[in-house]
DSSP file (Angstrom, degrees, kcal/mol; ACC not computed):
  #  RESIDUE AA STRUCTURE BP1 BP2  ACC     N-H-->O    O-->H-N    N-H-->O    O-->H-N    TCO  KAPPA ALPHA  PHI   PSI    X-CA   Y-CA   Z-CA
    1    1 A X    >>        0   0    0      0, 0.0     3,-1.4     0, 0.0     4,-1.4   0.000 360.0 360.0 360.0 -50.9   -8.6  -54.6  -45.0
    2    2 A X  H 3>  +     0   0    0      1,-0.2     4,-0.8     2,-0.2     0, 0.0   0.646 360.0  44.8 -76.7   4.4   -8.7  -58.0  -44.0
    3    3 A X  H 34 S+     0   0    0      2,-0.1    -1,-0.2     1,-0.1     0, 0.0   0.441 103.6  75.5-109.0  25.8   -5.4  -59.1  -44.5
    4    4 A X  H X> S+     0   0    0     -3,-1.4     4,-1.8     2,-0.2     3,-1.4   0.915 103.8  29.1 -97.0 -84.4   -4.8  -56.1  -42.9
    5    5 A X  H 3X S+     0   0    0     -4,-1.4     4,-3.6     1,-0.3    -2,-0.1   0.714 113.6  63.3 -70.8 -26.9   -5.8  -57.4  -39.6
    6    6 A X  H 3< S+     0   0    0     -4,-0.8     4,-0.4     2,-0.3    -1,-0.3   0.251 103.8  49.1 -81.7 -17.9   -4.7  -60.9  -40.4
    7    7 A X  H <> S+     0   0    0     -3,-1.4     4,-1.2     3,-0.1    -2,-0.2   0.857 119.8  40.7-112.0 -61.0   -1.0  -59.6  -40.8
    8    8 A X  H  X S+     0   0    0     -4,-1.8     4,-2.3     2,-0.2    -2,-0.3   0.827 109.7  53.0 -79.1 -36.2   -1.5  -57.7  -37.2
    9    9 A X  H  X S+     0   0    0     -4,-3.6     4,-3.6     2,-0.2    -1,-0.2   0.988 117.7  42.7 -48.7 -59.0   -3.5  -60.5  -35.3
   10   10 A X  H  > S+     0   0    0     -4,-0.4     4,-2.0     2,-0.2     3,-0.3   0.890 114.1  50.0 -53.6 -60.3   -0.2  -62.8  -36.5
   11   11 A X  H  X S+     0   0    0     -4,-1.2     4,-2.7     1,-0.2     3,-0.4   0.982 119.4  42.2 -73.5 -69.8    2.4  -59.6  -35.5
   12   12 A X  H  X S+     0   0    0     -4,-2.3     4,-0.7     1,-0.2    -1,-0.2   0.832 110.2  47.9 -52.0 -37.9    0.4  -59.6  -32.0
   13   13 A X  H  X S+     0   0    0     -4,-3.6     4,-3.3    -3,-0.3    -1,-0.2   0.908 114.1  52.6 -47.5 -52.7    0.1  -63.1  -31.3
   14   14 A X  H  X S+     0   0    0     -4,-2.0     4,-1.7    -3,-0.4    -2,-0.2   0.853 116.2  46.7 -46.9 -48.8    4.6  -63.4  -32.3
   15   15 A X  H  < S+     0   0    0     -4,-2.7     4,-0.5     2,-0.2    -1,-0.3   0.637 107.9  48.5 -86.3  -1.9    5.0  -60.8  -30.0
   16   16 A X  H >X S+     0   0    0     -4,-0.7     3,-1.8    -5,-0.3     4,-1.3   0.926 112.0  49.4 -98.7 -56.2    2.8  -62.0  -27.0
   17   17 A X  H 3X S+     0   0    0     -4,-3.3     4,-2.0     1,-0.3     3,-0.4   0.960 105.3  61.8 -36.6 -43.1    4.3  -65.4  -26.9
   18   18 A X  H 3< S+     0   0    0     -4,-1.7    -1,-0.3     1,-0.3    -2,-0.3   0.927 114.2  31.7 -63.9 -14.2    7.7  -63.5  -27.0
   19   19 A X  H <4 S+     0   0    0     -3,-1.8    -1,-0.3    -4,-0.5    -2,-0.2   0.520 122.2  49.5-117.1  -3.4    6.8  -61.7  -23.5
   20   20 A X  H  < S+     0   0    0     -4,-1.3    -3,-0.2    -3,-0.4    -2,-0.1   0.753 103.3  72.5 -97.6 -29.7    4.8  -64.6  -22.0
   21   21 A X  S  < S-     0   0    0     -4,-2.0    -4,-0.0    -5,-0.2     0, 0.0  -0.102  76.9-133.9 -71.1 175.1    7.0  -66.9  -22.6
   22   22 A X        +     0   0    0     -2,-0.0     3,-0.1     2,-0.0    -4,-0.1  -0.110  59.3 136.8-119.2  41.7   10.5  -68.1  -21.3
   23   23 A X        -     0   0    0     -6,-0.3     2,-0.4     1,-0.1     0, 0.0   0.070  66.6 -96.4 -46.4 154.3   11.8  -68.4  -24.8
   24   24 A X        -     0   0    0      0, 0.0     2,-0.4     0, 0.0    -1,-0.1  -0.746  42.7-150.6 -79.6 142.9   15.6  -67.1  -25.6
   25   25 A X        -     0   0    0     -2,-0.4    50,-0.1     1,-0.1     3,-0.1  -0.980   9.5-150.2-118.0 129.7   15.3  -63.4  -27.2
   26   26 A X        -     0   0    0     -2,-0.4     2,-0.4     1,-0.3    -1,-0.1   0.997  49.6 -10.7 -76.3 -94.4   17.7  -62.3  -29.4
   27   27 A X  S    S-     0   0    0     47,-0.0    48,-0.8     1,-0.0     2,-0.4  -0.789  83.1-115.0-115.1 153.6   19.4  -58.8  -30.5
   28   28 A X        -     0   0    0     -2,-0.4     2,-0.4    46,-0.2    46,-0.1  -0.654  31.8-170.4-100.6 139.5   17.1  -56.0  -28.9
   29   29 A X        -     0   0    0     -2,-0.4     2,-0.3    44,-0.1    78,-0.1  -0.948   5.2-167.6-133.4 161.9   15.1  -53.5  -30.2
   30   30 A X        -     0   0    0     -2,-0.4     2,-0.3    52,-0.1    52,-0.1  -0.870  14.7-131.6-138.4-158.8   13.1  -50.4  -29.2
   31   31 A X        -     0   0    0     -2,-0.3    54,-1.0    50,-0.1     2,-0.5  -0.907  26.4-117.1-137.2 142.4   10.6  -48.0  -30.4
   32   32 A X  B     -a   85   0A   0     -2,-0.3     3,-0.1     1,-0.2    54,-0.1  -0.645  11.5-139.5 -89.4 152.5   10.6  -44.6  -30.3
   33   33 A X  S    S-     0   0    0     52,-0.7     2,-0.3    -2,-0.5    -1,-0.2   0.963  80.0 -46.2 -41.0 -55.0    8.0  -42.8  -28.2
   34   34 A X        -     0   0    0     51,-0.5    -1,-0.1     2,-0.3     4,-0.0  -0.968  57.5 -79.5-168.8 172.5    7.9  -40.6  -30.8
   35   35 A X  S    S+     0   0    0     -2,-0.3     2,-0.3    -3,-0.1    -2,-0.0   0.249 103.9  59.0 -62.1  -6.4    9.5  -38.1  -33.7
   36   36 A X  S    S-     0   0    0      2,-0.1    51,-0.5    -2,-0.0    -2,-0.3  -0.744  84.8-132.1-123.5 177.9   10.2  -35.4  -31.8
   37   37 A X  S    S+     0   0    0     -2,-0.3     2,-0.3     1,-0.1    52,-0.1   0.154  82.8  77.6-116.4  65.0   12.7  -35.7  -28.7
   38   38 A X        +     0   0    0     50,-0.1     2,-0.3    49,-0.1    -1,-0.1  -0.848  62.6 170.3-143.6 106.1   11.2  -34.1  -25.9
   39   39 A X        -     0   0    0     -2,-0.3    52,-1.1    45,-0.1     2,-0.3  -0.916   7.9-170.6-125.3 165.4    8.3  -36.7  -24.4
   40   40 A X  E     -b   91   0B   0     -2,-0.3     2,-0.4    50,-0.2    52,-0.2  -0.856  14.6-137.8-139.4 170.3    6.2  -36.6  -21.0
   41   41 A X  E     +b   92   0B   0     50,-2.6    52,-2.0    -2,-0.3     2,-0.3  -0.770  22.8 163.7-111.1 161.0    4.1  -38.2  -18.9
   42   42 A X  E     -C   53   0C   0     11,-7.1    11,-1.5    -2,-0.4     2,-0.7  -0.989  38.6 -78.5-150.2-175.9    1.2  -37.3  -17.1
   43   43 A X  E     +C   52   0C   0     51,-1.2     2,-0.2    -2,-0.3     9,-0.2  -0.822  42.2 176.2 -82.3 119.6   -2.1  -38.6  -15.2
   44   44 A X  E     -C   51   0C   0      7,-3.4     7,-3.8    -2,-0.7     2,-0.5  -0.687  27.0-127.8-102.2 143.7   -5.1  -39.8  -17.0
   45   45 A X  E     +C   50   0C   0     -2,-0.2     2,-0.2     5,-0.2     5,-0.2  -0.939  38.3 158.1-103.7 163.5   -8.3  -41.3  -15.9
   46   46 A X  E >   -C   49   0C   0      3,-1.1     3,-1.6    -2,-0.5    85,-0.1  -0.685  57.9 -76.9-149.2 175.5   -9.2  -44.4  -17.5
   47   47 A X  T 3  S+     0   0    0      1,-0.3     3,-0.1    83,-0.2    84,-0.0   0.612 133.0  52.0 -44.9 -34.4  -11.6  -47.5  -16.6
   48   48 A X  T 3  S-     0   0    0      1,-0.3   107,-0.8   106,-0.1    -1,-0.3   0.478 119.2-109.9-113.1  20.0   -9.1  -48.5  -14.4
   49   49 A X  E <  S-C   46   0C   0     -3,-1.6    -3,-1.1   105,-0.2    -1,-0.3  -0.589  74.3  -2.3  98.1-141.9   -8.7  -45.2  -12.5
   50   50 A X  E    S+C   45   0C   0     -2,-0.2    96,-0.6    -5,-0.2     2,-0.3  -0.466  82.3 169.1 -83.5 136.8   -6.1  -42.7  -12.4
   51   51 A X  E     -CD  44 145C   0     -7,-3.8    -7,-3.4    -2,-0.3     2,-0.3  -0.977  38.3 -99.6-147.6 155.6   -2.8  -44.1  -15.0
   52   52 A X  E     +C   43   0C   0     92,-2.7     8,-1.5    -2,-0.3    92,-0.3  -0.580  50.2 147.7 -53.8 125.6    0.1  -43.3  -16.4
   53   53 A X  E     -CE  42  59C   0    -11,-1.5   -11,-7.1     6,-0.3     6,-0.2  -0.948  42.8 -98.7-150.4 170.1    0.0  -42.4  -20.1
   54   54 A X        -     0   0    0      4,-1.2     3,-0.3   -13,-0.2    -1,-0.2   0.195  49.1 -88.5 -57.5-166.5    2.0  -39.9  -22.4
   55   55 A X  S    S+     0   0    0      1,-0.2    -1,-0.1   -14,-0.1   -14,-0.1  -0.149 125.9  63.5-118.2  80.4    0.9  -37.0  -23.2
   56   56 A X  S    S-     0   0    0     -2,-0.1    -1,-0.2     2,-0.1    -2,-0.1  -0.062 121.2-105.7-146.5   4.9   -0.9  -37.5  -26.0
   57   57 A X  S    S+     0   0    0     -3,-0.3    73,-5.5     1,-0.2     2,-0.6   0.929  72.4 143.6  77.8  30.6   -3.0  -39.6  -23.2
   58   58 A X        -     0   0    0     71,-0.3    -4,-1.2    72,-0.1     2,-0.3  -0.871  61.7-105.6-103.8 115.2   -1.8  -43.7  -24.7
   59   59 A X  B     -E   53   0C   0     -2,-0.6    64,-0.5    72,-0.5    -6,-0.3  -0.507  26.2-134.4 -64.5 130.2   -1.4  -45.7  -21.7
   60   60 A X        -     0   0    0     -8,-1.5    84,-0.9    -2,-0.3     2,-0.3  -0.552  28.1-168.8 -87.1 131.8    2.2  -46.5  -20.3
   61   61 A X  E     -FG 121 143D   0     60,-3.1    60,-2.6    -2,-0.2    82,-0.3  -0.993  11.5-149.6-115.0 124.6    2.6  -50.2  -19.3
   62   62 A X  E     - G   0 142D   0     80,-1.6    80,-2.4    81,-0.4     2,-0.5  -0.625  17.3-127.4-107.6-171.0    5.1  -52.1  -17.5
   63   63 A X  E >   - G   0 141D   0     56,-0.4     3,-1.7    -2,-0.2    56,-0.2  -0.925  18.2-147.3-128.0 122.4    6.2  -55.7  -17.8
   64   64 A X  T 3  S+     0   0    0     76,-3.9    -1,-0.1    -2,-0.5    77,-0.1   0.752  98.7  63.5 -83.2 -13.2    6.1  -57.5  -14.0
   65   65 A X  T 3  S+     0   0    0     75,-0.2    -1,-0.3     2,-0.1    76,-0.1   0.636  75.1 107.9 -93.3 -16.2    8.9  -59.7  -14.8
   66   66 A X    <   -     0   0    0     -3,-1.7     2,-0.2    53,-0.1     5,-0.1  -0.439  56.2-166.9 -47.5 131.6   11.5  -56.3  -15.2
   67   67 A X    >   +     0   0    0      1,-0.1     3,-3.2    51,-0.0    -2,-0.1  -0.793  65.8  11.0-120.8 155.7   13.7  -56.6  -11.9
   68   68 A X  T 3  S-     0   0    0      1,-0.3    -1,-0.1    -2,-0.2     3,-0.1   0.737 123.7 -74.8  58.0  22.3   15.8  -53.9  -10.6
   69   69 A X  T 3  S+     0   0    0      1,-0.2    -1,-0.3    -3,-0.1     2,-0.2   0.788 102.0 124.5  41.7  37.5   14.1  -51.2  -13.2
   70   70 A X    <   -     0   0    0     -3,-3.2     2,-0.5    34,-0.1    49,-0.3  -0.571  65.0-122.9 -93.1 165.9   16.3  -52.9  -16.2
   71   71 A X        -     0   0    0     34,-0.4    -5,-0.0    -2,-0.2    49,-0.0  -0.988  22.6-166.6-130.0 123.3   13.7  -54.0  -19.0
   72   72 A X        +     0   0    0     -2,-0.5     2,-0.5    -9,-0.1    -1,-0.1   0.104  57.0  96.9 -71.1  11.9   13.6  -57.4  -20.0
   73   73 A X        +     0   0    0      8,-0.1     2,-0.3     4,-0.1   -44,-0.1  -0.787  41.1 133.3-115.8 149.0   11.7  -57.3  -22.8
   74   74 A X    >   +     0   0    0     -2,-0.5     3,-2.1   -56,-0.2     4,-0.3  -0.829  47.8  36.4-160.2 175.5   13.7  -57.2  -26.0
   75   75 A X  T 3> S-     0   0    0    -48,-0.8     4,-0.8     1,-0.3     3,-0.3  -0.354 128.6 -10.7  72.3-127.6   13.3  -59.4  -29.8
   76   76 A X  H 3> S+     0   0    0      1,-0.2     4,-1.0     2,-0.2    -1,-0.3   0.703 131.8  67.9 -81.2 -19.1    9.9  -60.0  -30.7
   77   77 A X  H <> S+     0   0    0     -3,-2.1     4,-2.8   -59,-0.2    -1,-0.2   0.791  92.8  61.3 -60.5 -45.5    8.5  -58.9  -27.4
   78   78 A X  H  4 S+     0   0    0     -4,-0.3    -1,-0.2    -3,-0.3    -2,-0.2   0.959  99.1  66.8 -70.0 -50.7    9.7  -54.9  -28.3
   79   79 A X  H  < S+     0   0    0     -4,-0.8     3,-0.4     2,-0.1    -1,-0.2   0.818 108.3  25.1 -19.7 -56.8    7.4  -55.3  -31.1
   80   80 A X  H  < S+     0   0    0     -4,-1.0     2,-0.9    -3,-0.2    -2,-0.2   0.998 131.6  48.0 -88.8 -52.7    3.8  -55.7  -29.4
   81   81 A X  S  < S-     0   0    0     -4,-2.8    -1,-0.2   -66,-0.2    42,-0.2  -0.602  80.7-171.9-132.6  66.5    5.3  -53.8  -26.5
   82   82 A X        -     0   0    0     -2,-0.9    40,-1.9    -3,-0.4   -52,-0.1  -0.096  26.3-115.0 -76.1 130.2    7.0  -50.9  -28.1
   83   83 A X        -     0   0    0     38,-0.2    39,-0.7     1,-0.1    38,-0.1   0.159  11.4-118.7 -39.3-164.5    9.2  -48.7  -25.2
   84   84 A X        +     0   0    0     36,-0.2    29,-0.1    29,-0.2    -1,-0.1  -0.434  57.6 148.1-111.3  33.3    8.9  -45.5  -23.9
   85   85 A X  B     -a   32   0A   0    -54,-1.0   -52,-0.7    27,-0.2   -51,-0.5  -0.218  21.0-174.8 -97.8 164.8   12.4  -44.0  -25.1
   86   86 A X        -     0   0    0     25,-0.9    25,-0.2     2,-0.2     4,-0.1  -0.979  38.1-117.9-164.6 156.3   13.1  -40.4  -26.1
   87   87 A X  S    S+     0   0    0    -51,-0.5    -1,-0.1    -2,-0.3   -50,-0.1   0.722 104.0  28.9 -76.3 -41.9   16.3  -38.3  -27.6
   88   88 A X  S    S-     0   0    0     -3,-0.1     2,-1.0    23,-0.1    -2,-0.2  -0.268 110.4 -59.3-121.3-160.5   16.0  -36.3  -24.3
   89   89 A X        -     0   0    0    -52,-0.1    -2,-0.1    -2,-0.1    14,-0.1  -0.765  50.5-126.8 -95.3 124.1   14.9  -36.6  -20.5
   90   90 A X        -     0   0    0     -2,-1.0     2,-0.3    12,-0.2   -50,-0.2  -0.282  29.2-149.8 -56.1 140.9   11.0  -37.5  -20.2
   91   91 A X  E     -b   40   0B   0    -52,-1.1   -50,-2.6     7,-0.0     2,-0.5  -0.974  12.2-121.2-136.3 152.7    9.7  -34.8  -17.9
   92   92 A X  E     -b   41   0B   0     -2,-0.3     2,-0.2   -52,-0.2   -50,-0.1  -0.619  39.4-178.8-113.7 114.0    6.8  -35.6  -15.6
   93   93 A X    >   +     0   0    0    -52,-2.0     3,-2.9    -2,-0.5   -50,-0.3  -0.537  51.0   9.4-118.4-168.7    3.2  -33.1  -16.3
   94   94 A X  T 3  S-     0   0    0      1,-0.3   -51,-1.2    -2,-0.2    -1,-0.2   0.363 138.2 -23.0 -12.7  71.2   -0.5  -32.5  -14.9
   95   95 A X  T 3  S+     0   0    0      1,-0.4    -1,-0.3   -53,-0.2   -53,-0.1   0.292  92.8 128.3 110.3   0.7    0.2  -34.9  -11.9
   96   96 A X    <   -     0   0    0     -3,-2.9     2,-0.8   -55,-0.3    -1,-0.4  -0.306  64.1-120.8 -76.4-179.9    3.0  -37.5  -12.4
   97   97 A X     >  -     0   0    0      1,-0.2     4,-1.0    49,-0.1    -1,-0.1  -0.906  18.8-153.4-130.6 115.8    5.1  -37.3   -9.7
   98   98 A X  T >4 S+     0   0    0     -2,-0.8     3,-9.9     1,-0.2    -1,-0.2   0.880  92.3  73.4 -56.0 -77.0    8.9  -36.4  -11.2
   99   99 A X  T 34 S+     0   0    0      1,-0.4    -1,-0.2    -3,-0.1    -3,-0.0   0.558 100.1  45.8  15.3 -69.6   10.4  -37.9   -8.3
  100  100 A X  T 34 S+     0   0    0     16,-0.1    16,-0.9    15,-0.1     2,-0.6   0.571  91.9  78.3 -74.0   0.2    9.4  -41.2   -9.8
  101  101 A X  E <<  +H  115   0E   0     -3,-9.9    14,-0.3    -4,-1.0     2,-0.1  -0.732  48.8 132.3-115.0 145.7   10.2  -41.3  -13.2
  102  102 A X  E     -H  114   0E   0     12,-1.9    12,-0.9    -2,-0.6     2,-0.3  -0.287  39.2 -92.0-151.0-125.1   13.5  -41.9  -14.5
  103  103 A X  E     -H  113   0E   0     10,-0.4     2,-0.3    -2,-0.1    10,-0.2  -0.971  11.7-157.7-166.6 158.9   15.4  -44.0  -17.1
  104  104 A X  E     -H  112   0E   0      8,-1.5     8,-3.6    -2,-0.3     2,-0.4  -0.955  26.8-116.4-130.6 134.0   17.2  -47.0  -17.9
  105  105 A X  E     -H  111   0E   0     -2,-0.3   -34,-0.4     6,-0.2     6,-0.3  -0.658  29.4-139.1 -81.0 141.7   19.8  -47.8  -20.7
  106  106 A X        -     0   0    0      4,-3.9     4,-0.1    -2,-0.4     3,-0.1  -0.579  19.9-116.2 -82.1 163.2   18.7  -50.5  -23.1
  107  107 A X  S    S+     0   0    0     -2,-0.2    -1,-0.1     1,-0.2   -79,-0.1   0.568 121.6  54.6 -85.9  14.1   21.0  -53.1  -24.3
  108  108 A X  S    S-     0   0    0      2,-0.1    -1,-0.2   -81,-0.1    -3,-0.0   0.909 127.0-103.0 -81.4 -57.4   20.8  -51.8  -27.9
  109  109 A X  S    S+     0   0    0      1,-0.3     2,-0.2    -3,-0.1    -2,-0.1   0.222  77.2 136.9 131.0  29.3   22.0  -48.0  -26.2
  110  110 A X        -     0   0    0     -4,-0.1    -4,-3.9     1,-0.0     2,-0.5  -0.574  60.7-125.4-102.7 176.0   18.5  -46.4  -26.3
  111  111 A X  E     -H  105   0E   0     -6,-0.3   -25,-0.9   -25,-0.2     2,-0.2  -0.953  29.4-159.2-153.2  86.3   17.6  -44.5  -23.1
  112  112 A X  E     -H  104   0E   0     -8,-3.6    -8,-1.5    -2,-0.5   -27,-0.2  -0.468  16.9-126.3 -88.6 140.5   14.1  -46.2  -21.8
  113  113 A X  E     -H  103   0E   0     -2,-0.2     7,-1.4     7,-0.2   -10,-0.4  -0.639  25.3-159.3 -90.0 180.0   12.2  -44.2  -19.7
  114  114 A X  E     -HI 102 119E   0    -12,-0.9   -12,-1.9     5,-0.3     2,-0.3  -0.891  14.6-165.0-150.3 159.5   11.0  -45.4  -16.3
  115  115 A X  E >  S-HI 101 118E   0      3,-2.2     3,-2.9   -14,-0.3   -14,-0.2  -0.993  85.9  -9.1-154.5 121.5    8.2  -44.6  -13.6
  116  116 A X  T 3  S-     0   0    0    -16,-0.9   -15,-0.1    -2,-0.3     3,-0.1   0.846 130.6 -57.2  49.7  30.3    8.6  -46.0  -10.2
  117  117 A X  T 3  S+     0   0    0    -17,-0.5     2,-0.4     1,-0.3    -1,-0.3   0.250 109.6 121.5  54.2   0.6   11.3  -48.1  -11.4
  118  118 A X  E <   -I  115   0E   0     -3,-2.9    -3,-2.2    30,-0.3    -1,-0.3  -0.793  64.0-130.7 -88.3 145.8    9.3  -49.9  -14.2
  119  119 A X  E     -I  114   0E   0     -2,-0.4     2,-0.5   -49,-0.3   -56,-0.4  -0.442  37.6-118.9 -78.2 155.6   10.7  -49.4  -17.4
  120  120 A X        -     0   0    0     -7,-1.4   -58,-0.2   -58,-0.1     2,-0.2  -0.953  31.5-179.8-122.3 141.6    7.6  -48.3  -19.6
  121  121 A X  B     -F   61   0D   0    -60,-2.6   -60,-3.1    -2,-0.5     2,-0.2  -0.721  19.2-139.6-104.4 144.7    6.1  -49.7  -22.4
  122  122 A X        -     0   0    0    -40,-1.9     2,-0.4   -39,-0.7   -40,-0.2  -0.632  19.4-132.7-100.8-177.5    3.3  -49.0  -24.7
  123  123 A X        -     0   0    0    -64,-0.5   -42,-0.2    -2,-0.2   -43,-0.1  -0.847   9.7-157.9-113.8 155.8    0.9  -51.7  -26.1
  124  124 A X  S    S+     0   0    0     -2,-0.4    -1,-0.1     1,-0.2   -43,-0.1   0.435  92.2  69.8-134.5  28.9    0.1  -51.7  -29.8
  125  125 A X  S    S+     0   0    0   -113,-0.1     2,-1.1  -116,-0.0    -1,-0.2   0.596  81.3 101.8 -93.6 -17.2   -2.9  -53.4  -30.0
  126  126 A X        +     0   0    0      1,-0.2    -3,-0.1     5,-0.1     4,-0.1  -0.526  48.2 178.5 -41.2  87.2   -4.0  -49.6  -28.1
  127  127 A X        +     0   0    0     -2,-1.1     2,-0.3     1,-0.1    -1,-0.2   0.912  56.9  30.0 -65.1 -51.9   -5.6  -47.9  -31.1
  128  128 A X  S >  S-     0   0    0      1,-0.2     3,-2.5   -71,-0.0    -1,-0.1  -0.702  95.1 -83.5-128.1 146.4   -6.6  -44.8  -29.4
  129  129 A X  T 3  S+     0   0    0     -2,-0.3   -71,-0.3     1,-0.3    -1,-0.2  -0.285 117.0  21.0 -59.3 157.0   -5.5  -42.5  -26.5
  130  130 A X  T 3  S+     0   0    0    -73,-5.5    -1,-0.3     1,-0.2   -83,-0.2   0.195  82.7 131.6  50.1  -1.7   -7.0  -44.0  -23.5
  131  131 A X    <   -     0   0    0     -3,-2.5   -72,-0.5     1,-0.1    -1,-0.2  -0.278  38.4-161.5 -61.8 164.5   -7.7  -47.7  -24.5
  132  132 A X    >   +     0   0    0     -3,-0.1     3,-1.2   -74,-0.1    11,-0.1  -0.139  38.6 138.2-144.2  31.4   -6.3  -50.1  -21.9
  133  133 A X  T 3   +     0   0    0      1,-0.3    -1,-0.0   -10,-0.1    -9,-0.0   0.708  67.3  62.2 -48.5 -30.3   -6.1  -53.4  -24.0
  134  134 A X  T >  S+     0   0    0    -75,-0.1     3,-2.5     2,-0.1    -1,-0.3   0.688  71.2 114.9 -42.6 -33.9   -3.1  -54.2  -22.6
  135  135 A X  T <  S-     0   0    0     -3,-1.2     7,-0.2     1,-0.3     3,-0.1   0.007  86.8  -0.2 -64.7 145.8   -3.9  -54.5  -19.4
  136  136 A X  T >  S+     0   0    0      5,-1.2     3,-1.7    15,-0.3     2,-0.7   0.701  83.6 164.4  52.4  13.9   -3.6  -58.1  -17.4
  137  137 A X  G X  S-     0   0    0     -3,-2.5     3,-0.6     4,-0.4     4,-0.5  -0.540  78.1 -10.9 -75.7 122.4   -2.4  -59.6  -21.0
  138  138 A X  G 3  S-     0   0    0     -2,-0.7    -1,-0.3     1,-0.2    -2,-0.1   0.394 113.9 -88.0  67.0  11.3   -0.8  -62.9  -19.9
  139  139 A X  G <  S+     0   0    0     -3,-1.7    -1,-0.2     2,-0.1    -2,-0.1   0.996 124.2  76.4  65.3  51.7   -1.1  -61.8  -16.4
  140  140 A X  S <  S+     0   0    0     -3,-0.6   -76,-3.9     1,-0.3     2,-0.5   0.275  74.3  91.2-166.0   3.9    2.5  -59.9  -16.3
  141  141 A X  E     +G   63   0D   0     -4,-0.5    -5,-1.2   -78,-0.2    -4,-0.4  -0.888  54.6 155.5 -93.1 124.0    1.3  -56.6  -18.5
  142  142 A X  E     -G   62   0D   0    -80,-2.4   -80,-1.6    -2,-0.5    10,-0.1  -0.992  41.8-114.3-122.7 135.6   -0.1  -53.5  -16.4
  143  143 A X  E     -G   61   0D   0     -2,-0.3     8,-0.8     8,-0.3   -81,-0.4  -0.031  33.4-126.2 -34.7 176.9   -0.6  -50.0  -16.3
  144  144 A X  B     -J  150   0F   0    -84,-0.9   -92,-2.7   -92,-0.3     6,-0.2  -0.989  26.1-145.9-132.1 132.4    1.2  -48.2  -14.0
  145  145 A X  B >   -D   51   0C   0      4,-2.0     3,-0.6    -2,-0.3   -94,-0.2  -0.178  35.7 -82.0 -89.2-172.2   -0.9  -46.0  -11.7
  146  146 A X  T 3  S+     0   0    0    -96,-0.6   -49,-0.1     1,-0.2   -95,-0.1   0.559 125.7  55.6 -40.8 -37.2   -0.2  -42.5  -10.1
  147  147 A X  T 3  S-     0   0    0      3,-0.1    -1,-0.2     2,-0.1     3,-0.1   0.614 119.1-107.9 -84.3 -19.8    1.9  -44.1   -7.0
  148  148 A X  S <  S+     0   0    0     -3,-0.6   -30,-0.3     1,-0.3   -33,-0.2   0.402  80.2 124.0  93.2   5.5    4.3  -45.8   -9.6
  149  149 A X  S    S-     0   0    0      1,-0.3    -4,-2.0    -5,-0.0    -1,-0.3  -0.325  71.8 -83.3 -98.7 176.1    2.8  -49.4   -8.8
  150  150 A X  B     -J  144   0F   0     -6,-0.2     2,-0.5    -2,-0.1    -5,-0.3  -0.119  40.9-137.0 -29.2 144.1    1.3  -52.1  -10.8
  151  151 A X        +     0   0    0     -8,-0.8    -8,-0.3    -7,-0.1   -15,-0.3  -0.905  34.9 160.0-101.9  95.3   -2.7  -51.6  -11.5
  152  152 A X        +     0   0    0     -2,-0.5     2,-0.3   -10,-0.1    -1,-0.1   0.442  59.1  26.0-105.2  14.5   -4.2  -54.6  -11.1
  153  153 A X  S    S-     0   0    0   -105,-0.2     2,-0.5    -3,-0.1   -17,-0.0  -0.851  92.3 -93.2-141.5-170.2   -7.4  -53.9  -10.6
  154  154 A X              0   0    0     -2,-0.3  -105,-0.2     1,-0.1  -106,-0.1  -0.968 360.0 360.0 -97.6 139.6   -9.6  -50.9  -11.7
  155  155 A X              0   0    0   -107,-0.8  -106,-0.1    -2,-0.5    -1,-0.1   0.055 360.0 360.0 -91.5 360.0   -9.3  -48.5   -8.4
C-alpha cells in the first residue's frame, strides 16, 4: 500500500512540474473520459459553489494558460490532468448551459471537449465525485463554474 502511494505521489509530482512549468512537452496524449462514448456534463455543488463536473459528479478543470480554446497541455502534463474527450458529442445536462460547451481537436486527433472555451480536464489526484483537489494547483488549475469562467474563489 505504501509504495502504492509512493509510485502516485512521484506520478503527481512528474506531472505537475509538466503543467507548471515552461519545459518542452513532447508527443501528446489524452485520456478517455470514459469506456463508453456518449459523456455529459452537468452542474454540481461543491465547496467552491456551483461547478462543472461530469456526470458521474468528478469535477472538470481547465488549465489558465489554454488560449483560443486549444489545450496546451500534452506529455507528462496529460497524465495528472487527464482530458475530457469522448467517441461522440459531450451533451450538456441538469443545468450546463449547451450553448457553452463545445470541443477542440487534440494534436494526437482526439476530440477534447470544451466549456466556455476551456478545454476540460480532470485531476487525478480527485479520488471521489466531488473532491476539488485540483483547484488553484500552481495557481493556473481551476474548476470551471456554471458561467463557463475560471473559479477562483469559493462563490
Amino acid at each position: 500500500m505504501r509504495a502504492r502511494f509512493v509510485v502516485l505521489g512521484t506520478a503527481l509530482v512528474l506531472g505537475l512540474a509538466a503543467c507548471g512549468g515552461g519545459g518542452t512537452e513532447s508527443k501528446h496524449h489524452a485520456a478517455a473520459a470514459s469506456g463508453d462514448s456518449a459523456a455529459s456534463v452537468k452542474i454540481s455543488q461543491s465547496s467552491l459553489g456551483p461547478i462543472l463536473t461530469d456526470r458521474e459528479g468528478r469535477t472538470l478543470y481547465a488549465f489558465a494558460r489554454d488560449k483560443n480554446g486549444g489545450s496546451s497541455c500534452s506529455a507528462d502534463c496529460i497524465a495528472t490532468w487527464p482530458a475530457l474527450t469522448s467517441r461522440s458529442t459531450v451533451t450538456a445536462v441538469s443545468g450546463a448551459n449547451s450553448t457553452l460547451l463545445g470541443q477542440t481537436r487534440r494534436a494526437e486527433g482526439t476530440t477534447q471537449a470544451t466549456y466556455g472555451d476551456w478545454p476540460l480536464y480532470y485531476y487525478a489526484g480527485d479520488m471521489n465525485a466531488g473532491d476539488v483537489d485540483g483547484q488553484g494547483v500552481d495557481g493556473v488549475w481551476f474548476a470551471v463554474g456554471a458561467n463557463g469562467k475560471l473559479v477562483k474563489t469559493a462563490q
